[in-house]
N, C-alpha and C positions, 0 to 999 in steps of 0.2 A: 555450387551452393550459393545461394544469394547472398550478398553483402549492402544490402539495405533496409532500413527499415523506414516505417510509415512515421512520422513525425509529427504529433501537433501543437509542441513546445517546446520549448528549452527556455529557463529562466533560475535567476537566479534568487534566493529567497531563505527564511529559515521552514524546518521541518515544521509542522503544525500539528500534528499527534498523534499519541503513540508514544513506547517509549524514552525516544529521540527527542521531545519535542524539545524547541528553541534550538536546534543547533542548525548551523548556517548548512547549506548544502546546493548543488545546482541539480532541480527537477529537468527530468528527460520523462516525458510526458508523450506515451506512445498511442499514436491512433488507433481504433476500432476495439468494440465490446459487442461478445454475443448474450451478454446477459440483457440489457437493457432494464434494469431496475428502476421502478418509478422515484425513489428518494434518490436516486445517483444526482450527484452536486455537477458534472463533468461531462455531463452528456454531448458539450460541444465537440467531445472528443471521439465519438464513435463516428466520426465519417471524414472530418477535416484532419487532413494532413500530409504533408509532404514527403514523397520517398528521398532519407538522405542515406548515404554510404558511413559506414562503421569509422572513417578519416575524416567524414566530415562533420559527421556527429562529436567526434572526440577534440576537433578541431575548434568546434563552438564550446563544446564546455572548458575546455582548457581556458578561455579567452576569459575564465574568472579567476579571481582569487583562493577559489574554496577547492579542497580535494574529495569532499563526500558528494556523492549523486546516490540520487535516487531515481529509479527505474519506476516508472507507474503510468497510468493509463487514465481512460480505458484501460484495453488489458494487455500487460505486455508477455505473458506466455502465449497470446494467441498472434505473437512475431518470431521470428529469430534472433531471442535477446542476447541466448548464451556467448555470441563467437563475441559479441560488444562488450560484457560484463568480461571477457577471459583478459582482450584487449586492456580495458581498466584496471585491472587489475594486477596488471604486468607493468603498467605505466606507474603503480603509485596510489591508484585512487583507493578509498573504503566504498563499498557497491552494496548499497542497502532495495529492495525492490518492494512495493506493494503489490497484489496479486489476492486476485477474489479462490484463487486455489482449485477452478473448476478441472483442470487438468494437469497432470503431471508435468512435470519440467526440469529438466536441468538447469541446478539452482548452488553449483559446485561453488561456484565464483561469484555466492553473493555473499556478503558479510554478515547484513541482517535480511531478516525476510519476514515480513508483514501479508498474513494470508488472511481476508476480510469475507467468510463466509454469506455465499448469496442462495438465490436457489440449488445448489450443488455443490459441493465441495468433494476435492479428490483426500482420500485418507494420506495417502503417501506423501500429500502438497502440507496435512495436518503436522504431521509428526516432523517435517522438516520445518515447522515454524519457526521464527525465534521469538511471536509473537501472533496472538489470534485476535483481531479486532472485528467483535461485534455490533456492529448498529443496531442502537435497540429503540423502539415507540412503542406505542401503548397498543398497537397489533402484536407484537415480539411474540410468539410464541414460548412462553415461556420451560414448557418442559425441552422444548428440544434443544433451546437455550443452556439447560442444564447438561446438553450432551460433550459441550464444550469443556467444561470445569475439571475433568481429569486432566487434559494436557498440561495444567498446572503442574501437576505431578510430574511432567516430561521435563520442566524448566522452561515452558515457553510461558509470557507473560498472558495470561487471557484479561487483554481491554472491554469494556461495555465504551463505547463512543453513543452518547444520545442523539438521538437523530435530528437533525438539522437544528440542535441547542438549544431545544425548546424545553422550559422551564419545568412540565408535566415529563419531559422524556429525561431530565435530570435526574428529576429526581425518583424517578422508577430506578436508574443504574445509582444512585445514592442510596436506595431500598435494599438492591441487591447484591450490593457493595456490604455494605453491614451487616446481612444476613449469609455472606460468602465471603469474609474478609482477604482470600487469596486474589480477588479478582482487584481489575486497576480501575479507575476512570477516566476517560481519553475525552478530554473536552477537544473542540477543535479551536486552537487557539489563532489561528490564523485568522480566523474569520470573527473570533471576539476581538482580537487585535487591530482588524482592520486592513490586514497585510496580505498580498498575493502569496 
């Protein structure tokens, strides 16, 4: 079995949104995406990156201060994340993952798990959420949008993130926020903030 993955960061930074937001963490920022979404912020990430070994990858995070990583992409179900999250996890770390959910995974040995629905999403990737972050614009489809709102009921958080912070995409998740008060709003605070 392979013991590398495609790499095209590792840095050290706070979370930026979603339920987590503001707490320190070191991103592992895994190469290549088959979705290719035209609002994706990260697109540098579907081709550039380096294969590192599950020792050396753990070898770079370690070298922070922080015990929480987060696992995200591109997409990192479409590597072999699992045997690194197991490793983590045995070490100490908290292993929170983002994941657009298109395929199933083993996801035993993540703590939190942020599944970001794109063109596809897998139901089994839904129900193991521990949160659903939607990006929504003023294309959003809004009934299918509605198909999200029961998982509420599961205990997973369902976010509306506006799409790339734009004033008009606020305030639609501000609309739908007060007319579905179970739902959250995931500003992305990183990039109001200024901070990688």
């Amino acid at each position: 079995m392979q013991n590398t993955l495609k790499v095209n960061e590792i840095f050290y930074s706070l979370q930026g949104e979603g339920p987590y937001t503001g707490i320190a963490a070191v991103f592992l920022r895994l190469a290549g995406c088959s979705m290719n979404c035209p609002f994706c912020d990260t697109r540098y990430a579907f081709a550039q990156g380096q294969d590192m070994t599950y020792e050396e990858i753990i070898k770079e995070l370690e070298a922070y201060p922080c015990r929480n990583v987060i696992i995200t992409g591109g997409e990192p179900t479409e590597q072999n994340f699992a045997p690194l999250a197991r490793r983590l996890k045995q070490r100490g770390w908290t292993v929170h993952m983002e994941s657009n959910g298109a395929q199933d995974a083993d996801v035993s040995d993540i703590d939190f798990l942020v599944v970001s629905p794109k063109k596809h999403v897998s139901q089994n990737m839904l129900c193991k959420a521990h949160a659903i972050k939607i990006v929504v614009g003023q294309d959003t489809d809004l009934e299918e949008l509605k198909t999200y709102f029961p998982y509420a009921n599961t205990g997973a958080a369902v976010c509306l993130q506006p799409q790339s912070n734009k004033q008009e995409n606020i305030d639609l998740c501000v609309k739908l926020i007060k007319q579905n008060p179970f739902l959250r709003l995931s500003l992305q605070m990183h990039k109001l903030a200024n901070i990688k």
